[in-house]
mmCIF entry with sequence, helices, sheets and N, C-alpha, C, O atoms, coordinates in Angstrom:
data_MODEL
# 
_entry.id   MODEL 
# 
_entity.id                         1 
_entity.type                       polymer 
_entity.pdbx_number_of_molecules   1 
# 
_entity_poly.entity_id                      1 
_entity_poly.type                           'polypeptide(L)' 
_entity_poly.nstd_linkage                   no 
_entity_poly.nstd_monomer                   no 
_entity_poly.pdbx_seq_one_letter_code       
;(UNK)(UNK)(UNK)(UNK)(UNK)(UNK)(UNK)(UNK)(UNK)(UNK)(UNK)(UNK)(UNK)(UNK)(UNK)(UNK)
(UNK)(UNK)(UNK)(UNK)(UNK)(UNK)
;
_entity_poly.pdbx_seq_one_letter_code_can   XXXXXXXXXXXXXXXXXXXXXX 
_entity_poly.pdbx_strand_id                 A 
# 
loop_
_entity_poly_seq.entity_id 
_entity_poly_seq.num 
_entity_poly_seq.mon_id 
_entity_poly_seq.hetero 
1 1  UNK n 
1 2  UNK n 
1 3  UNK n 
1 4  UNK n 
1 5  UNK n 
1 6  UNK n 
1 7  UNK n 
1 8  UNK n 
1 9  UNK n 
1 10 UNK n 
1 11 UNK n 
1 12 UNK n 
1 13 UNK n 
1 14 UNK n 
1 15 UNK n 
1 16 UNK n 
1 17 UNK n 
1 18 UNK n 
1 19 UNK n 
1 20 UNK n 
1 21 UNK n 
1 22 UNK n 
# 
_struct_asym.id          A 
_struct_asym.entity_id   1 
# 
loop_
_struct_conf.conf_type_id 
_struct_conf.id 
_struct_conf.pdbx_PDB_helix_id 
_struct_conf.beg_label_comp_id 
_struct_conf.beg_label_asym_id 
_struct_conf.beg_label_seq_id 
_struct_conf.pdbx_beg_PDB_ins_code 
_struct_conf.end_label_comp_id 
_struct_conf.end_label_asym_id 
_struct_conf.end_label_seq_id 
_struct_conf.pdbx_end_PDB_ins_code 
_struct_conf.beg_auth_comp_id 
_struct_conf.beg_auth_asym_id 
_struct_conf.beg_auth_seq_id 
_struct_conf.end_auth_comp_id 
_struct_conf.end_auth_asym_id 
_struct_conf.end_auth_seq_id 
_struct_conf.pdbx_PDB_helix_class 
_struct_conf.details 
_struct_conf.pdbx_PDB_helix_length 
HELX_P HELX_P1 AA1 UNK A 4 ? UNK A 6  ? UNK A 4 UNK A 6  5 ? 3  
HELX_P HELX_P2 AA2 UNK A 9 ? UNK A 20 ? UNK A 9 UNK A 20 1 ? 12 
# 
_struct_conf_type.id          HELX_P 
_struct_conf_type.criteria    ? 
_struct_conf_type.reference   ? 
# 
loop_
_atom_site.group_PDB 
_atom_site.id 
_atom_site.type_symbol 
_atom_site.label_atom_id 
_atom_site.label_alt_id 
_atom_site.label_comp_id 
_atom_site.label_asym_id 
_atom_site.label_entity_id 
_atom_site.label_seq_id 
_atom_site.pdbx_PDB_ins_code 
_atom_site.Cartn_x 
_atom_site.Cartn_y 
_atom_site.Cartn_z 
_atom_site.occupancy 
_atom_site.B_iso_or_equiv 
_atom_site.pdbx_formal_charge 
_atom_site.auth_seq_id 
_atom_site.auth_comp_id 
_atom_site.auth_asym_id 
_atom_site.auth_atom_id 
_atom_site.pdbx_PDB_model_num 
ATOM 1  N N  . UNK A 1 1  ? 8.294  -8.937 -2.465  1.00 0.00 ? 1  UNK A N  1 
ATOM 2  C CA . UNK A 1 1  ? 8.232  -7.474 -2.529  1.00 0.00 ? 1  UNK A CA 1 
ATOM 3  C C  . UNK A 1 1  ? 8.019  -7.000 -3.966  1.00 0.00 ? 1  UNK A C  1 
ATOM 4  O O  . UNK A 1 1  ? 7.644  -5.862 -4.248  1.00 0.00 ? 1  UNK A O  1 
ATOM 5  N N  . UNK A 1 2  ? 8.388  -8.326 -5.188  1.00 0.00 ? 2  UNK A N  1 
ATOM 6  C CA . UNK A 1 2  ? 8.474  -7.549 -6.236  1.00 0.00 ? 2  UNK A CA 1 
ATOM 7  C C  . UNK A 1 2  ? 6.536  -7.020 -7.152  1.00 0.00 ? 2  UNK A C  1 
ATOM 8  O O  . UNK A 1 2  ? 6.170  -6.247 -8.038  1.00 0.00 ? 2  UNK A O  1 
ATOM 9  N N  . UNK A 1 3  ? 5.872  -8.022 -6.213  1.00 0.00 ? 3  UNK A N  1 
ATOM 10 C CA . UNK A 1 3  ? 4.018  -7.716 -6.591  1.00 0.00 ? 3  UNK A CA 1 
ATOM 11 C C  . UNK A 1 3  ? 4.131  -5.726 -6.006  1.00 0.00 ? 3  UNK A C  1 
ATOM 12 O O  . UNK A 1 3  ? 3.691  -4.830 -6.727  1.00 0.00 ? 3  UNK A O  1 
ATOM 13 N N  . UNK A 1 4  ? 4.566  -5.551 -5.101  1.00 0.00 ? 4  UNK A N  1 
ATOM 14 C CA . UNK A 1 4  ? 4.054  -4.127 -4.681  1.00 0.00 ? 4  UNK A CA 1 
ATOM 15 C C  . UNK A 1 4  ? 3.972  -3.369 -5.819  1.00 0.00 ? 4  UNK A C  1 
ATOM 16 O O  . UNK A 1 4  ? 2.964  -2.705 -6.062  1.00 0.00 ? 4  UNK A O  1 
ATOM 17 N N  . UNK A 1 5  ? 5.227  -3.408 -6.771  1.00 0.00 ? 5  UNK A N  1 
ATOM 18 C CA . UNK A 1 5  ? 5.418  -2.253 -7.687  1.00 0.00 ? 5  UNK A CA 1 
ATOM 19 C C  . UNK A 1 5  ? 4.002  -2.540 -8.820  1.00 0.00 ? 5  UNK A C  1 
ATOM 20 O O  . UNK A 1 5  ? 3.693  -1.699 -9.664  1.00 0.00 ? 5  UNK A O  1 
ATOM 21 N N  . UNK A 1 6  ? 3.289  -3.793 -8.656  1.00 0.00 ? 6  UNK A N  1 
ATOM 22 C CA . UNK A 1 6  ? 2.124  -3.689 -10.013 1.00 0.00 ? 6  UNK A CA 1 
ATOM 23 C C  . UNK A 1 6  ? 0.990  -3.069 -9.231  1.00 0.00 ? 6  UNK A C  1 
ATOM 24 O O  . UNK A 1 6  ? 0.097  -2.427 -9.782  1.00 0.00 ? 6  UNK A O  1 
ATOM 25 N N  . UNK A 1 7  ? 1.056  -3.290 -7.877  1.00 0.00 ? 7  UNK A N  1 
ATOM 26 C CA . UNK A 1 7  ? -0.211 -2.449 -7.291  1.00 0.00 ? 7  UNK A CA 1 
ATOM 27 C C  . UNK A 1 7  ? -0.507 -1.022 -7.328  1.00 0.00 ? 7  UNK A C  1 
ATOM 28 O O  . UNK A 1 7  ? 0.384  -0.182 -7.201  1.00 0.00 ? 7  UNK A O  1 
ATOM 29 N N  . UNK A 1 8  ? -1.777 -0.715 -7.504  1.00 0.00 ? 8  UNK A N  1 
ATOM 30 C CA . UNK A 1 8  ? -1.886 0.397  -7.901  1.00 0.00 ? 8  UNK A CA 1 
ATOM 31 C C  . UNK A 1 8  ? -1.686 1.627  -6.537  1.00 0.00 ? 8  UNK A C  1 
ATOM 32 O O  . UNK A 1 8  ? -1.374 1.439  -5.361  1.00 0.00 ? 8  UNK A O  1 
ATOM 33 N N  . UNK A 1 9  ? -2.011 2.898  -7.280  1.00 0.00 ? 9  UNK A N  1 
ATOM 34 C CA . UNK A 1 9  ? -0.496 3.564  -5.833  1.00 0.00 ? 9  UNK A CA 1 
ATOM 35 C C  . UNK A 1 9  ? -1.890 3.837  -4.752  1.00 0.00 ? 9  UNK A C  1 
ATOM 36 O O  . UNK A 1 9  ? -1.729 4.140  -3.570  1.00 0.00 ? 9  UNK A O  1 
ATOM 37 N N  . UNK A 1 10 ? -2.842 3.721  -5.199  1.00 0.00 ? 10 UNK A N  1 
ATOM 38 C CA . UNK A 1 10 ? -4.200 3.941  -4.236  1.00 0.00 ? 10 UNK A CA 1 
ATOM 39 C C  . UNK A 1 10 ? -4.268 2.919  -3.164  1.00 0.00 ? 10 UNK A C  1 
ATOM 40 O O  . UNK A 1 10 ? -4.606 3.161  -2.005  1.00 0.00 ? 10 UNK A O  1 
ATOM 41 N N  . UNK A 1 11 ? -3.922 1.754  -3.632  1.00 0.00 ? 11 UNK A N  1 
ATOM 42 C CA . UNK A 1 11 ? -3.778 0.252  -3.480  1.00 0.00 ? 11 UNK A CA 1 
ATOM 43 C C  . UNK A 1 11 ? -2.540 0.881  -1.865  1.00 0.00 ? 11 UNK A C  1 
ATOM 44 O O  . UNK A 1 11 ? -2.828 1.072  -0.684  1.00 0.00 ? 11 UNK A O  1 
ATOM 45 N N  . UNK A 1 12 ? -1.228 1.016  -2.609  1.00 0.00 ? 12 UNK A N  1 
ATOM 46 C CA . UNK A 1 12 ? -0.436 1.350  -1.753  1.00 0.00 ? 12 UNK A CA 1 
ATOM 47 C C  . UNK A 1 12 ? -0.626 2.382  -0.420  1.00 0.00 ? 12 UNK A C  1 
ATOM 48 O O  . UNK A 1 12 ? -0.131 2.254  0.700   1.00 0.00 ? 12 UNK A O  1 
ATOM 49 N N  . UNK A 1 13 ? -1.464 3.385  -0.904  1.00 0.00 ? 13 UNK A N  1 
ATOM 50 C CA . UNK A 1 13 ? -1.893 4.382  0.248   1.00 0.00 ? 13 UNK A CA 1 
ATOM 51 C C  . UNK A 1 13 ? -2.736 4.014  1.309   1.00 0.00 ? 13 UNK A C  1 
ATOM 52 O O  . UNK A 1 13 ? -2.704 4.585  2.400   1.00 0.00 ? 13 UNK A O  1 
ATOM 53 N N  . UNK A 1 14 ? -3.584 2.966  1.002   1.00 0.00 ? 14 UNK A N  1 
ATOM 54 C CA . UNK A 1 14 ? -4.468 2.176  1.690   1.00 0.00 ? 14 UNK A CA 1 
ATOM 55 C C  . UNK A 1 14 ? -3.718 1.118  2.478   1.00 0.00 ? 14 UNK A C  1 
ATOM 56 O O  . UNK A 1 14 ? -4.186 0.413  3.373   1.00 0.00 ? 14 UNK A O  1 
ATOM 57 N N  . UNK A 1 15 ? -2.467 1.121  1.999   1.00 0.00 ? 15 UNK A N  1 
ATOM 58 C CA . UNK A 1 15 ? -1.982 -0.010 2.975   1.00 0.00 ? 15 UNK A CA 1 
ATOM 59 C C  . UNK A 1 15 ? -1.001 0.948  4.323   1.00 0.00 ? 15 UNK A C  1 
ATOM 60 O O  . UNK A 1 15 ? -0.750 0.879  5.526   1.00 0.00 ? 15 UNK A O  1 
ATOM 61 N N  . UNK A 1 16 ? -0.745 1.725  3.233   1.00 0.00 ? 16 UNK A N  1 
ATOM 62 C CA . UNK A 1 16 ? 0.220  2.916  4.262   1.00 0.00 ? 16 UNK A CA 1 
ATOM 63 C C  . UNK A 1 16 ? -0.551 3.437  5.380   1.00 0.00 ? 16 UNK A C  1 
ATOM 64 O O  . UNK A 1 16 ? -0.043 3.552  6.496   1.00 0.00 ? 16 UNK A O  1 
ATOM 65 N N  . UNK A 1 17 ? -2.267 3.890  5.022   1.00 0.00 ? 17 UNK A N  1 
ATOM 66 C CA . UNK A 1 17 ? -3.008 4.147  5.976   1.00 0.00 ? 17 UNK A CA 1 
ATOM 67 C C  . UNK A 1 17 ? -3.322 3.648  7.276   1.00 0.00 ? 17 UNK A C  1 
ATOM 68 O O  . UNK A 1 17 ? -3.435 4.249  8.344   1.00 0.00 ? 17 UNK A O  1 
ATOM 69 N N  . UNK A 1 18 ? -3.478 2.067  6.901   1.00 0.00 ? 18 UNK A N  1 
ATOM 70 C CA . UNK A 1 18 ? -3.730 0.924  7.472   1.00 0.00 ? 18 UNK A CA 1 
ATOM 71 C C  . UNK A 1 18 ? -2.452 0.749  8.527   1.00 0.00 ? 18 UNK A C  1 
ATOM 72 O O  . UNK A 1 18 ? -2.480 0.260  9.657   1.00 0.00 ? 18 UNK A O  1 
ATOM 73 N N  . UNK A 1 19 ? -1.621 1.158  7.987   1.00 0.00 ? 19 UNK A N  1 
ATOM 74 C CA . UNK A 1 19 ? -0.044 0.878  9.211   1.00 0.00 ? 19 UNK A CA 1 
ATOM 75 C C  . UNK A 1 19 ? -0.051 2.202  10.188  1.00 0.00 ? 19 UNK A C  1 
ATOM 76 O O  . UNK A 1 19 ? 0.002  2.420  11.399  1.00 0.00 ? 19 UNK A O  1 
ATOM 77 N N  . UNK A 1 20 ? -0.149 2.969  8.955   1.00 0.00 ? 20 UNK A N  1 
ATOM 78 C CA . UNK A 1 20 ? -0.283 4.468  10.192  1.00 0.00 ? 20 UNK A CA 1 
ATOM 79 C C  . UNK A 1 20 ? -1.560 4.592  11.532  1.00 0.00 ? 20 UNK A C  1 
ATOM 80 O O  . UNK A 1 20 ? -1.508 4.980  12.699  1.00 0.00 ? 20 UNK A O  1 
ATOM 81 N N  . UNK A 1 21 ? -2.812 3.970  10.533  1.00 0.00 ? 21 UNK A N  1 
ATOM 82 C CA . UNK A 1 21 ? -3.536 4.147  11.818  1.00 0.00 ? 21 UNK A CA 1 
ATOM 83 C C  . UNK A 1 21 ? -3.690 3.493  12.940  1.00 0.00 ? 21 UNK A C  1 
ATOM 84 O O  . UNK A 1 21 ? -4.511 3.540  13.856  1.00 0.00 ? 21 UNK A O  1 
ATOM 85 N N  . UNK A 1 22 ? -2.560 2.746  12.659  1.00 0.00 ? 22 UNK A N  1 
ATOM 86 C CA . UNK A 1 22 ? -2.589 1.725  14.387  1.00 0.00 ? 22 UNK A CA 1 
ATOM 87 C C  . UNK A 1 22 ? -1.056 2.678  15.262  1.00 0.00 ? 22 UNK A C  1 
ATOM 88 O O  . UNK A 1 22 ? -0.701 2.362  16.398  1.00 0.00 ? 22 UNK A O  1 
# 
């Protein structure tokens, strides 16, 4: 968990997207 915090937050929204749109 500790890689998430170097990803960038665009990085992060794209993954958030990716969970939401299912």
């Amino acid at each position: 968990m500790l890689h998430y915090w170097k990803m960038p937050k665009f990085a992060l929204d794209h993954l958030l997207q990716c969970l939401n749109g299912r």
